[in-house]
C-alpha positions, 0 to 999 in steps of 0.5 A: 500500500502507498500513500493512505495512512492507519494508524500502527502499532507503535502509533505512528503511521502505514503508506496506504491507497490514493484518492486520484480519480479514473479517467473514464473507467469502461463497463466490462459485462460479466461473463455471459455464464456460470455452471450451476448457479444457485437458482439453476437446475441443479439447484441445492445438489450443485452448491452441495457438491461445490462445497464437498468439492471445495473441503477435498481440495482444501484439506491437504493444501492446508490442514491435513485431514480435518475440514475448515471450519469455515467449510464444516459450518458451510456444510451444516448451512447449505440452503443459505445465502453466503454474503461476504466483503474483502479488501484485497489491497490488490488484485494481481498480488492476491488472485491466487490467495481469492482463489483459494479462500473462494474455493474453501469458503464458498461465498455466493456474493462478495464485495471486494475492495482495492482492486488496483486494476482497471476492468480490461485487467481483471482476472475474469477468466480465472474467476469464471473457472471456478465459479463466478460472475464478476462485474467491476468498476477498476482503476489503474494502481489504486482503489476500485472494486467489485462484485463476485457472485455465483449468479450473474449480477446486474449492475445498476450503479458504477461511482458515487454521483458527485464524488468522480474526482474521489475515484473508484470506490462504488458499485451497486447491482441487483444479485441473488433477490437483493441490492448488493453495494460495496464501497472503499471509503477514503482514508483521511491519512490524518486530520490535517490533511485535506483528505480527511475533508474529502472523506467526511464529504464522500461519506456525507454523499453516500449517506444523502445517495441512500436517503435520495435514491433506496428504500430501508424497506428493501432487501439491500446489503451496503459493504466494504471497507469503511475506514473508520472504527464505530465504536471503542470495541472496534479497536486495539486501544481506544485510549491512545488514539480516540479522537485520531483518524479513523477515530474521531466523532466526526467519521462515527456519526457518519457510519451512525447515520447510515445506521439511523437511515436503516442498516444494521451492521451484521456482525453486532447482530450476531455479536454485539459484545465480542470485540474482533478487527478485520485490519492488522498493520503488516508490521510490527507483529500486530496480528499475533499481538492482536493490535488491530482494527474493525473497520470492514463491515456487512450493513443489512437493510431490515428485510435481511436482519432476521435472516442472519443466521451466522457471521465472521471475520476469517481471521486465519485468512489474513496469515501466509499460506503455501508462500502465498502474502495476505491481504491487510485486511481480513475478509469477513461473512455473513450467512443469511438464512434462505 
C-alpha cells in the first residue's frame, strides 16, 4: 500500500491507497455464464457438491485431514445465502490467495475492495473457472472494486454521483433477490490533511445517495471497507488514539447515520459484545499481538436482519499460506438464512 495512512502499532503511521480519480473507467459485462448457479437446475445438489468439492481440495493444501471450519459450518448451512466483503489491497498480488479462500469458503456474493486494476485487467477468466460472475468498476494502481457472485449480477450503479474526482470506490447491482453495494471509503491519512475533508464529504454523499435514491424497506446489503472504527470495541486501544483518524466523532456519526437511515451492521447482530478487527498493520507483529482494527463491515437493510443466521471475520485468512502474502485486511461473512 502507498500513500493512505492507519494508524500502527507503535502509533505512528502505514503508506496506504490514493484518492486520484479514473479517467473514464469502461463497463466490462460479466461473463455471459456460470455452471450451476444457485437458482439453476441443479439447484441445492450443485452448491452441495461445490462445497464437498471445495473441503477435498482444501484439506491437504492446508490442514491435513480435518475440514475448515469455515467449510464444516458451510456444510451444516447449505440452503443459505453466503454474503461476504474483502479488501484485497490488490488484485494481481492476491488472485491466487481469492482463489483459494473462494474455493474453501464458498461465498455466493462478495464485495471486494482495492482492486488496483482497471476492468480490461481483471482476472475474469480465472474467476469464471471456478465459479463466478464478476462485474467491476477498476482503476489503474489504486482503489476500485467489485462484485463476485455465483449468479450473474446486474449492475445498476458504477461511482458515487458527485464524488468522480474521489475515484473508484462504488458499485451497486441487483444479485441473488437483493441490492448488493460495496464501497472503499477514503482514508483521511490524518486530520490535517485535506483528505480527511474529502472523506467526511464522500461519506456525507453516500449517506444523502441512500436517503435520495433506496428504500430501508428493501432487501439491500451496503459493504466494504469503511475506514473508520464505530465504536471503542472496534479497536486495539481506544485510549491512545480516540479522537485520531479513523477515530474521531466526526467519521462515527457518519457510519451512525447510515445506521439511523436503516442498516444494521451484521456482525453486532450476531455479536454485539465480542470485540474482533478485520485490519492488522503488516508490521510490527500486530496480528499475533492482536493490535488491530474493525473497520470492514456487512450493513443489512431490515428485510435481511432476521435472516442472519451466522457471521465472521476469517481471521486465519489474513496469515501466509503455501508462500502465498495476505491481504491487510481480513475478509469477513455473513450467512443469511434462505
Amino acid at each position: 500500500m502507498t500513500v493512505d495512512e492507519r494508524p500502527s502499532v507503535g502509533g505512528g503511521r502505514m503508506l496506504s491507497d490514493s484518492s486520484a480519480a479514473p479517467s473514464s473507467p469502461p463497463v466490462v459485462a460479466a461473463p455471459s455464464s456460470v455452471p450451476d448457479a444457485p437458482g439453476s437446475a441443479a439447484g441445492a445438489e450443485a452448491q452441495l457438491a461445490r462445497v464437498k468439492s471445495a473441503a477435498m481440495k482444501s484439506v491437504p493444501r492446508f490442514i491435513g485431514r480435518r475440514l475448515p471450519w469455515a467449510l464444516e459450518e458451510r456444510i451444516s448451512t447449505l440452503g443459505a445465502v453466503r454474503i461476504a466483503s474483502w479488501n484485497i489491497n490488490g488484485t494481481k498480488a492476491r488472485i491466487e490467495y481469492l482463489k483459494a479462500w473462494l474455493e474453501a469458503v464458498a461465498p455466493d456474493v462478495v464485495g471486494l475492495q482495492e482492486l488496483k486494476t482497471t476492468d480490461d485487467r481483471f482476472p475474469f477468466d480465472e474467476l469464471r473457472e471456478i465459479g463466478y460472475h464478476a462485474v467491476t468498476y477498476g482503476q489503474k494502481s489504486w482503489n476500485g472494486v467489485a462484485i463476485l457472485s455465483r449468479e450473474p449480477a446486474e449492475v445498476i450503479q458504477r461511482g458515487l454521483p458527485g464524488q468522480d474526482e474521489m475515484g473508484s470506490r462504488l458499485i451497486t447491482a441487483k444479485v441473488s433477490g437483493l441490492t448488493f453495494t460495496t464501497v472503499y471509503v477514503p482514508n483521511g491519512k490524518t486530520l490535517e490533511h485535506e483528505d480527511y475533508q474529502r472523506k467526511l464529504a464522500w461519506l456525507d454523499a453516500l449517506g444523502a445517495h441512500f436517503e435520495e435514491h433506496h428504500a430501508a424497506t428493501d432487501p439491500h446489503v451496503l459493504c466494504g471497507d469503511f475506514n473508520v472504527v464505530p465504536t471503542a470495541l472496534d479497536t486495539w486501544d481506544e485510549d491512545s488514539f480516540a479522537g485520531d483518524i479513523f477515530h474521531t466523532d466526526a467519521e462515527r456519526s457518519r457510519i451512525a447515520r447510515l445506521l439511523d437511515w436503516g442498516f444494521t451492521d451484521a456482525y453486532r447482530a450476531r455479536y454485539p459484545d465480542e470485540r474482533a478487527f478485520t485490519w492488522w498493520d503488516y508490521r510490527g507483529g500486530a496480528l499475533h499481538k492482536k493490535q488491530g482494527l474493525r473497520i470492514d463491515f456487512i450493513l443489512t437493510t431490515e428485510p435481511l436482519v432476521g435472516r442472519i443466521r451466522e457471521a465472521s471475520v476469517e481471521r486465519d485468512w489474513r496469515k501466509k499460506r503455501d508462500g502465498m502474502t495476505p491481504s491487510d485486511h481480513a475478509p469477513v461473512w455473513v450467512d443469511l438464512e434462505g
